[in-house]
C-alpha positions, -999 to 999 in steps of 0.1 A, spaced: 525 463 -435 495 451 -413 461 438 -428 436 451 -407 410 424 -428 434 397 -411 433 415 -377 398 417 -375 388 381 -386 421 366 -359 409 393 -331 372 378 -331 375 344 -334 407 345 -307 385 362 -287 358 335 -281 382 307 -280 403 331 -251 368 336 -233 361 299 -228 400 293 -219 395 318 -194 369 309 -177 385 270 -177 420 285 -160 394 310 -135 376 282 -125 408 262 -115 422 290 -100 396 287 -67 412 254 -65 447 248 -68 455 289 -68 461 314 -91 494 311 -95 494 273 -104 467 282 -132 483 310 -148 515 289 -150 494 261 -166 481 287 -189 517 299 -200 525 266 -207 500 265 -230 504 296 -243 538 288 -249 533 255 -270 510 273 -291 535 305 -299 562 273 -308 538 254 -326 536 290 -353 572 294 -350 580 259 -361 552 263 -389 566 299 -396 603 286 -402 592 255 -421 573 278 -444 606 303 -448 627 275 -458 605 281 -495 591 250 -495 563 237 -515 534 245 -492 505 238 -515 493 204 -498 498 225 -465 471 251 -477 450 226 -490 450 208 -456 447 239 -437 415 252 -463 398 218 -455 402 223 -418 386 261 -419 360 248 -440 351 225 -413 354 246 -385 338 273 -400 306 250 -412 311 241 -373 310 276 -356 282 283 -382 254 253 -380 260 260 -337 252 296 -342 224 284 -365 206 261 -341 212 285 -314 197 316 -328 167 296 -338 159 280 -309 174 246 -313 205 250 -291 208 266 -262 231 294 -256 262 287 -241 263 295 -210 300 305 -196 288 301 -157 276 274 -161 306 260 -171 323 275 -150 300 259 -123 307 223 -143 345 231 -143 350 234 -105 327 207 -99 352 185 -117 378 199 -99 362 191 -62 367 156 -74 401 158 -83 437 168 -67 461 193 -75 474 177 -104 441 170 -122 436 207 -119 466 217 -131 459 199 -168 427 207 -171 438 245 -167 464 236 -196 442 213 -218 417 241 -219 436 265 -228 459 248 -254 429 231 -270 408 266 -272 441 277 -287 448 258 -310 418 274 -334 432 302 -327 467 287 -343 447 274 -369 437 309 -380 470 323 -373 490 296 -402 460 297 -420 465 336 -428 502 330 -429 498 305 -460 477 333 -478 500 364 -486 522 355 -457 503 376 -433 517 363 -403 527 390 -383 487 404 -393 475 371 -379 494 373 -345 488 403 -341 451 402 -338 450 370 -314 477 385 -295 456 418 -291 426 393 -280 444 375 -256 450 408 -236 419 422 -240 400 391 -229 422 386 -198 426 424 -187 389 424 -189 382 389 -173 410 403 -144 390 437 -139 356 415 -131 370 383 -117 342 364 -135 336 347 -165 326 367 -195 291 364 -193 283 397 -217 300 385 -245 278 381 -277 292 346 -282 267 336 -304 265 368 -328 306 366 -333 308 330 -336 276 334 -364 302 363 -381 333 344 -381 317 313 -389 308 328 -424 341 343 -428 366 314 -419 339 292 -443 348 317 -468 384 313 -462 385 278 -463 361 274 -499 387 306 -514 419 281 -504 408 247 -511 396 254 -546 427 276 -555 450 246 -536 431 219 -561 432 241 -593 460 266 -590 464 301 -583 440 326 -598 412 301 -600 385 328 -583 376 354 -615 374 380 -589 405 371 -570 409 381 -530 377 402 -540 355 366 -537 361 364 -505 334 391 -495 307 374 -520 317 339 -503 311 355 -465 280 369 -479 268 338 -492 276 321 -462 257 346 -442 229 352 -457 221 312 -467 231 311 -422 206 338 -418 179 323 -444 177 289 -424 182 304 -390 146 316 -395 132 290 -416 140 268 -383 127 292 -359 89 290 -378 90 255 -381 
């Protein structure tokens, strides 16, 4: 049965990461062809899907995976304090948007520089290393309640949308309220990652509310984000 909780958090924060690959593998596309790009896009795409397989199988084997969730919980703590203070500074002025054609400018001017080659890996850097967040997620959820197919599902359905979209406008994603859905996700995969490192370090049912505290965390999160976001912008 699918978790439309897990779908939702894995659809946004695949969806960034798949905007910025996108607009990596489009922008190496004017240079060494479409073709060549796409294939160094599969080839990322395709160490990503058997980077979860292998972590899917390991898990199915029934081994002890609680220093694997406490590892994972540290990482989305991280990241999500990451995605968070960025969408901080930028909605108060510190930081300035990002700006996908501008990097898409920055990207082919590297590649002008460069040969077919060069092209061809920064197609598949970008894309495997946008991805692999996305992976993150997708174990991440699979640790908690096994929700793996949940997981995949939602960064799968975010891969397609991104690309059918990026393929009807032939442009980077310009539209894309980057900020607004990095600020949202960044509270949520910070909630995420306080819920499992705390229940990895002291044991199942550590939370007195359960899966419950993961709203109250992503509303803490939120609204202490939202709190300095405008204490910054008046100082």
């Amino acid at each position: 049965m699918l978790d439309w909780s897990t779908i939702v958090t894995a659809f946004l924060t695949a969806a960034v990461e798949w905007v910025e690959a996108f607009t990596i593998v489009l922008a190496v596309s004017l240079s060494i062809g479409k073709r060549a790009a796409a294939g160094a896009a599969i080839a990322a795409l395709g160490t990503l899907t058997a980077m979860t397989a292998a972590t899917g199988g390991l898990l199915g084997l029934g081994l002890d995976v609680r220093w694997l969730q406490l590892a994972i919980g540290v990482f989305l703590l991280l990241f999500g304090v990451r995605w968070l203070a960025k969408a901080v500074a930028r909605g108060a002025g510190i930081k300035a948007l990002r700006d996908e054609a501008a990097e898409f400018a920055s990207t082919r001017e590297r590649l002008a520089r460069g040969d077919r080659v060069a092209g061809w890996l920064i197609a598949f850097k970008g894309v495997l290393l946008e991805g692999f967040e996305v992976w993150l997620v997708v174990v991440a959820f699979g640790l908690h309640g096994r929700a793996w197919v949940s997981g995949a599902a939602g960064a799968l359905t975010a891969l397609l949308v991104v690309v059918a979209a990026g393929l009807l406008v032939q442009a980077p994603l310009r539209r894309v309220p980057e900020n607004a859905i990095k600020f949202a996700v960044g509270a949520m995969i910070t909630a995420f990652g306080s819920f499992w490192t705390l229940e990895a370090l002291a044991g199942a049912g550590t939370w007195p509310a359960g899966d419950w505290s993961l709203l109250a965390l992503a509303a803490f999160y939120a609204l202490g984000g939202l709190n300095l976001m405008a204490v910054l912008h008046q100082r």
